[in-house]
N, C-alpha and C positions, 0 to 999 in steps of 0.2 A: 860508298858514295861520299863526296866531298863535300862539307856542309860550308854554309857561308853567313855571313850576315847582310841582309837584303838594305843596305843601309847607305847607300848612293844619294847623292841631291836630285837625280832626277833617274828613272829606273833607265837599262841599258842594256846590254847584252854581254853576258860573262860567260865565260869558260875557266872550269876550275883546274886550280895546281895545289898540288902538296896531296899530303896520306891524309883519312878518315885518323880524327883520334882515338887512342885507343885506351882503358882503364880494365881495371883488375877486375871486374867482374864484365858482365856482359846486359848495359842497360837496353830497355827497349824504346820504341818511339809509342809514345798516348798521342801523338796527335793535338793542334789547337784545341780540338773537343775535350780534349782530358785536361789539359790547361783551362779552360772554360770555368770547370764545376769551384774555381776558388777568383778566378782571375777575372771573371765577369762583375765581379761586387764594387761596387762605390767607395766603398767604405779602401779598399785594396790598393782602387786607382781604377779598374776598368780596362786593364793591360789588353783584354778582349777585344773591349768596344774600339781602340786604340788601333789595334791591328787592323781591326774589319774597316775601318776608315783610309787605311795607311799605301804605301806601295807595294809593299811587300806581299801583300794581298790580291794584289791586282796584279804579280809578275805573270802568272800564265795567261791572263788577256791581255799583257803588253804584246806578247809572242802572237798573238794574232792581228794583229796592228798592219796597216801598210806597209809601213813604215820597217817593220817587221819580215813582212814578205818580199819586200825589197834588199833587205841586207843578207836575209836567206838566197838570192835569187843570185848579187853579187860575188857570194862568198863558192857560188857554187854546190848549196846542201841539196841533196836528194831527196829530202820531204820537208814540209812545211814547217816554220821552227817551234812550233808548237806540237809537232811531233817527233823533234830530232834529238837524238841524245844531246850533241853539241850545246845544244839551249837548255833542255829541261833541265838538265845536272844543277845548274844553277836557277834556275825559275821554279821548282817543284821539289821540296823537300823529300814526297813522295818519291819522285823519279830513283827508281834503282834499288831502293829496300826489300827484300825477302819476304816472306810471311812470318818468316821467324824472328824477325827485329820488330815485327810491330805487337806491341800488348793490346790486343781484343778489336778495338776499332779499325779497321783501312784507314789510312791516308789517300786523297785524293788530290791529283795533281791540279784541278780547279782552284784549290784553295793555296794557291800558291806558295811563296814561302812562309812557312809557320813558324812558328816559336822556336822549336826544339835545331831549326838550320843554326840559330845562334844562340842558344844557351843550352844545346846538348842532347840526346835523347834520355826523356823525364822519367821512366818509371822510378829508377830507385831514388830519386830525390824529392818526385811532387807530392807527396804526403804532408799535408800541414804542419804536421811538428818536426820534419826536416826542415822543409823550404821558411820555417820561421825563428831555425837558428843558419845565419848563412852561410858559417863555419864547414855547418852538419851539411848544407843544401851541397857543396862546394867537394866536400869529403866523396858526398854521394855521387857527384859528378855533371854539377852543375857548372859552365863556362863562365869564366869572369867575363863578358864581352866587354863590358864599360872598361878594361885596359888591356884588352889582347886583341889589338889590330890585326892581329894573322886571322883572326875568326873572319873580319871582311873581307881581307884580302886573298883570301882560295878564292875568290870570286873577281872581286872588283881588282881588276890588274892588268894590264896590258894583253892579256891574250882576249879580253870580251871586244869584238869587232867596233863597239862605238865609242871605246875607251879616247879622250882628250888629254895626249901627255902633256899639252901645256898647264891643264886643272890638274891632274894625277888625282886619287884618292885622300879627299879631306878628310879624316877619320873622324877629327873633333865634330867638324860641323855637319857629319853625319850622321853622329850621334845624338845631336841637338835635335835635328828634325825627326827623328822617329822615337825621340822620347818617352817615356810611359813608366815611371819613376812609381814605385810603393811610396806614398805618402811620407816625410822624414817622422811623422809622431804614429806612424802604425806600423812602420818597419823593424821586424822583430819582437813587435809588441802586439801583433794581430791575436792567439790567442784566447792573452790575458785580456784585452780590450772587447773581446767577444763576452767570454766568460762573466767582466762586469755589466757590459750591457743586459744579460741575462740576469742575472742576479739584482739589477735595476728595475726586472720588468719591461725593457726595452727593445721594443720589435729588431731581428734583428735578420738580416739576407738569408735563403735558403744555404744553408750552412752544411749539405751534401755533398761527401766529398767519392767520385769516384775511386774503385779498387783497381 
């Protein structure tokens, strides 16, 4: 499956190019839910709450759209584009995964694109003491998104039917609008900032981390 980063100025319809990447071991997908159990806290940023508001979320109810059914209709697809491979690939992180790349949970093509279409599939990296040296998260096989415009680009690029060559793909200012930034004074410091809160006596986020 071709992953992307859902990170367009206004959502569209893509069809992807280029190979799945690939690393020396074989990670799996956790799913936004598995990202959740750290990424939902305040204290982090709320990369969650971020998402569930965002476009990237809403890609498989774009695909049900009029507007939607009409460029289905256009293009000549035999099923509706919220059932066609041609759309899901790039709408549904879900679309096309095995049971054997997912670690425990389902993905579900509803929740559109997730975390992991652009920063990788998480198991061997979402463990708090990886993903809080970025080095280690990175090693582990975490994607640089914020400077590797090929992550958007399997997606967003001339073959998605509502693509505008005269806009072409803004990378920068795409990455502006789906922003969700770790805090600059908790980044890489989330642990030890825990660990003082406690030792303060200071309430601190349910701090459970899925296996």
């Amino acid at each position: 499956m071709s992953l992307l980063l859902r990170a367009a100025l206004s959502i569209g319809f893509v069809f992807v190019v280029g190979a799945p990447r690939a690393f020396a071991a074989e990670p799996q997908y956790v799913g936004a839910a598995g990202c959740k159990s750290c990424h939902k806290k305040d204290l982090i940023g709320n990369q969650y709450g971020e998402w569930l508001k965002g476009d990237h979320h809403k890609a498989l109810d774009t695909l049900k759209s009029q507007k939607a059914l009409d460029i289905a209709k256009q293009k000549g697809l035999t099923k509706p584009p919220s059932e066609s491979d041609d759309c899901l690939q790039c709408h549904a992180t879900s679309h096309g995964l095995t049971p054997a790349q997912i670690k425990k949970k389902p993905l579900v093509a509803s929740d559109g694109i997730q975390c992991e279409s652009c920063h990788g599939p998480g198991s061997l990296y979402k463990k708090k003491t990886t993903m809080s040296d970025e080095d280690k998260a990175k090693a582990a096989g975490l994607w640089d998104t914020g400077k590797d415009q090929k992550i958007c680009t399997e997606c967003h690029n001339s073959k998605s039917p509502t693509w505008d060559a005269a806009k072409g793909f803004d990378y920068e200012a795409a990455k502006k609008k789906i922003a969700h930034p770790i805090p600059k004074d908790v980044k890489g410091k989330y642990l030890q900032i825990v660990k003082e809160k406690k030792a303060r006596g200071e309430a601190v986020e349910d701090d459970e981390e899925e296996e």
